[in-house]
N, C-alpha and C positions, 0 to 999 in steps of 0.2 A: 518429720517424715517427708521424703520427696515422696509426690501426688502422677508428676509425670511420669508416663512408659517410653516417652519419646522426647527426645531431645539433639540439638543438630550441634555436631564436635566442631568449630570452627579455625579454620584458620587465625595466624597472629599475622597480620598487616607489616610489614617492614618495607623503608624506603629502600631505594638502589643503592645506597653505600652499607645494605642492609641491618641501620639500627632502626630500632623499634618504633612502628609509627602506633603510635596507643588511639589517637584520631579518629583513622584509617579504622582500625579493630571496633572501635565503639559504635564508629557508623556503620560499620556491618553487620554488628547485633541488633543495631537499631532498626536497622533494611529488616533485620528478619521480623523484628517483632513489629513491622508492621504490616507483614504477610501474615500475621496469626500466628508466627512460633511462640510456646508458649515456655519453653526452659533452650537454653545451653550450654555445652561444658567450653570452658576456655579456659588456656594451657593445661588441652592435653596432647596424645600423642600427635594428631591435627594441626594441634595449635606449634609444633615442631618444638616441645615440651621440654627436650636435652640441649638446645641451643641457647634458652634462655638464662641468662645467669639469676643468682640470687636475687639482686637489684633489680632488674627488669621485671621479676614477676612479682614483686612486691609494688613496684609500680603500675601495673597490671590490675591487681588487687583493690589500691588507690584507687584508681581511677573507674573503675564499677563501682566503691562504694562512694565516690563522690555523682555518676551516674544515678541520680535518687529515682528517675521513673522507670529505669532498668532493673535495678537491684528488689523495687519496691512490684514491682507488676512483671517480672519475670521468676523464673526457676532457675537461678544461675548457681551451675555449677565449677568449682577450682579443681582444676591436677593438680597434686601438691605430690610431687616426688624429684629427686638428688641422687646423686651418685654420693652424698655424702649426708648421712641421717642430721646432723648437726643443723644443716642450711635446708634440711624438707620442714624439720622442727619448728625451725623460724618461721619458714612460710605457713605453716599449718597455723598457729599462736594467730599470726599475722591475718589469716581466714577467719578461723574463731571469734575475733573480733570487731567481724562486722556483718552486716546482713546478707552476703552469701548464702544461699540455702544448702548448697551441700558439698563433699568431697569428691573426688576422685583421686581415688589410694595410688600411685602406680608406684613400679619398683625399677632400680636402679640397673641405666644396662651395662653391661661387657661383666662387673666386677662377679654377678653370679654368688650371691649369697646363701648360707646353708639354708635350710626350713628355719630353723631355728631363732637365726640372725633373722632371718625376714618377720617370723611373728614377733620380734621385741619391738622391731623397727615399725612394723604397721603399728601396735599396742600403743608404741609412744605418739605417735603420731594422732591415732585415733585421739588419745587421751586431752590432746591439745587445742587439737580442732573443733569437739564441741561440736561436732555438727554431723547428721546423718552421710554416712558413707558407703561409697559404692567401690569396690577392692578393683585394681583392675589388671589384671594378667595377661600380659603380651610376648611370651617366651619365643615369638620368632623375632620382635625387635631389641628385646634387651638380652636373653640367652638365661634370662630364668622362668622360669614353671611350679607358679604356688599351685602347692600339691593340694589333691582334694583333702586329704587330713585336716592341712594346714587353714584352708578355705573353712570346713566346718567347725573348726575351733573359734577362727574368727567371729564366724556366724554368731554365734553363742552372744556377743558384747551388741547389748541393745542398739550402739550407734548402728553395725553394720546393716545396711539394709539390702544391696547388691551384691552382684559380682559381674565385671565385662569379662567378655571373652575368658569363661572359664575353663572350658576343652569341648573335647568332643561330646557322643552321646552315652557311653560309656561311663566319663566322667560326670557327668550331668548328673545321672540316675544314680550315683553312688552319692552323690552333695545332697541330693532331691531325698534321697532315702535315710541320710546320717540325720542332716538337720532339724533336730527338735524345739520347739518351742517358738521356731518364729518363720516368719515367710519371708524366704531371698528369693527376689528379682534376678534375673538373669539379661545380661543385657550384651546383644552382639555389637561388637564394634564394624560397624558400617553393613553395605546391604549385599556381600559378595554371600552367597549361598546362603542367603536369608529367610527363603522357602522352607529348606530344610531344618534348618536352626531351628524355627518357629515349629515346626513339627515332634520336635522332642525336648523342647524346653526352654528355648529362650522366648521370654514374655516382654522383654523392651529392645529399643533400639537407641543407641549413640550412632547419628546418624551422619554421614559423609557426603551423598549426596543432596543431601537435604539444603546444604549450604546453595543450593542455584535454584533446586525446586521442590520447596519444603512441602507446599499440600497435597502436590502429587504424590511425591514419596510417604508424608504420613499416612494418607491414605491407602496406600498399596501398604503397609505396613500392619495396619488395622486391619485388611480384610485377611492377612495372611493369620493373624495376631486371633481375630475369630475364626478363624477357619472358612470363612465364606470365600476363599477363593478372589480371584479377577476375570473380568471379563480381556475379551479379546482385544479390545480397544485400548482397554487401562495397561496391558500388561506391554503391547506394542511399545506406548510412551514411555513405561517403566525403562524397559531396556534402551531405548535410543538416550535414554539421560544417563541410562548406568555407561554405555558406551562413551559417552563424552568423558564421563567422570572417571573411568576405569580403564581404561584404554592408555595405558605409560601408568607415570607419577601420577596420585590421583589428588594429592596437592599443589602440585605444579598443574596441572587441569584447571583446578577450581578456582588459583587466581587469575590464572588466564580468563578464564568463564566470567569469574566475577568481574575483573578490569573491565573487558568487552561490553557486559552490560552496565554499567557505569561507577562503577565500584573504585576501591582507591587501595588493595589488599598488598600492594608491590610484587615484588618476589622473594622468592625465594630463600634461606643463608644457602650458599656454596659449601658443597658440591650438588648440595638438591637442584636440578634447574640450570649446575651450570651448560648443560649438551642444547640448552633452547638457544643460547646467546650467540 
């Protein structure tokens, strides 16, 4: 069982001829966990999840589980998703078989799979990976939309423990009402309308701007998360960081941010990034 509600979606590190600086990525996790982050998800949407090929995020994987005071004292979570089920497969086997603590399901964009196709494809997946899983639904970047049906069937298979960005409130309360027998997390992806989100149902955060100022953010997340509100102080700073970080690309932001403060994150693959140069 993932422990955490809060976790910072990180960027993936690449040099300027943009292959994979794994380096780069590790000291950035490592920067966090020594701010007090205490999980986060790497290759997911963040991490610019479809760029990666099979081989890279297997290297990726590697390289956290040879990382022993990261893997061993943090919460780290894997994207494991393909445009092609055969190579998510691998990589999930590939997850399962080391101390990762948990998944992130996401699904394949442009190709647009039935329901149906999609719960085979999660089921196999789940089935390999061995490890508590958070489903993640992002139908304005991939052009599919797992249906709340589909969502509460998943529910059902003790690995699942989540779900990001499941929809609106609407959908929420239909997931919130189907599912029997176990309790799903709800988790928004990043902190855009995350007042309201918390107000009808999401109870964690995969966080975006967390990547520059993690205990700010977690805490304005907690007090939203109890209902206690922010003060007028807290909520000033909240927004001058959401502006940095939300203001354009809010990955092309954050390496910039991070670079600036002494980080080593590169840029970008092209065309993300390329209108900076």
């Amino acid at each position: 069982m993932l422990k955490e509600h809060f976790h910072v979606a990180v960027p993936t590190a690449f040099f300027e001829d943009e292959s994979l600086d794994i380096k780069g990525a590790m000291a950035h996790i490592r920067n966090l966990k020594e701010q007090g982050v205490k999980s986060v998800l790497v290759s997911g949407t963040t991490g610019e999840q479809h760029s990666l090929n099979l081989q890279e995020k297997l290297e990726m994987v590697e390289a956290l589980e040879s990382e022993g005071t990261l893997v061993d004292d943090m919460e780290i979570i894997f994207g494991v998703a393909s445009i092609r089920q055969k190579e998510a497969e691998q990589l999930a086997k590939a997850v399962g078989e080391t101390k990762i603590a948990g998944v992130m399901l996401g699904y394949p964009p442009y190709i647009r799979p039935s329901q149906a196709e999609a719960l085979t494809y999660s089921k196999r997946i789940i089935e390999l990976a061995v490890k508590p899983v958070i489903l993640y639904n992002n139908p304005d970047r991939t052009g599919f939309d797992l249906s709340a049906e589909s969502i509460i069937e998943l529910a059902q298979l003790d690995a699942v423990i989540g779900i990001k960005d499941a929809g609106d409130r609407k959908k929420i309360e239909q997931i919130q009402e189907d599912v029997h027998g176990a309790k799903l997390y709800f988790y928004a992806g990043g902190e855009e309308d995350l007042r309201e989100k918390t107000a009808y149902g999401y109870d964690c955060l995969s966080s975006i701007a967390g990547n520059v100022a993690p205990m700010e953010i977690r805490e304005w997340f907690e007090r939203l998360r109890t209902g206690e509100g922010t003060g007028a102080g807290e909520a000033d700073q909240v927004k001058e960081i959401m502006a940095q970080v939300y203001t354009g690309n809010a990955v092309v932001n954050l390496k910039r941010l991070l670079n600036q403060a002494g980080g080593s994150m590169g840029r970008c693959r092209a065309p993300i990034g390329n209108a900076e140069e």
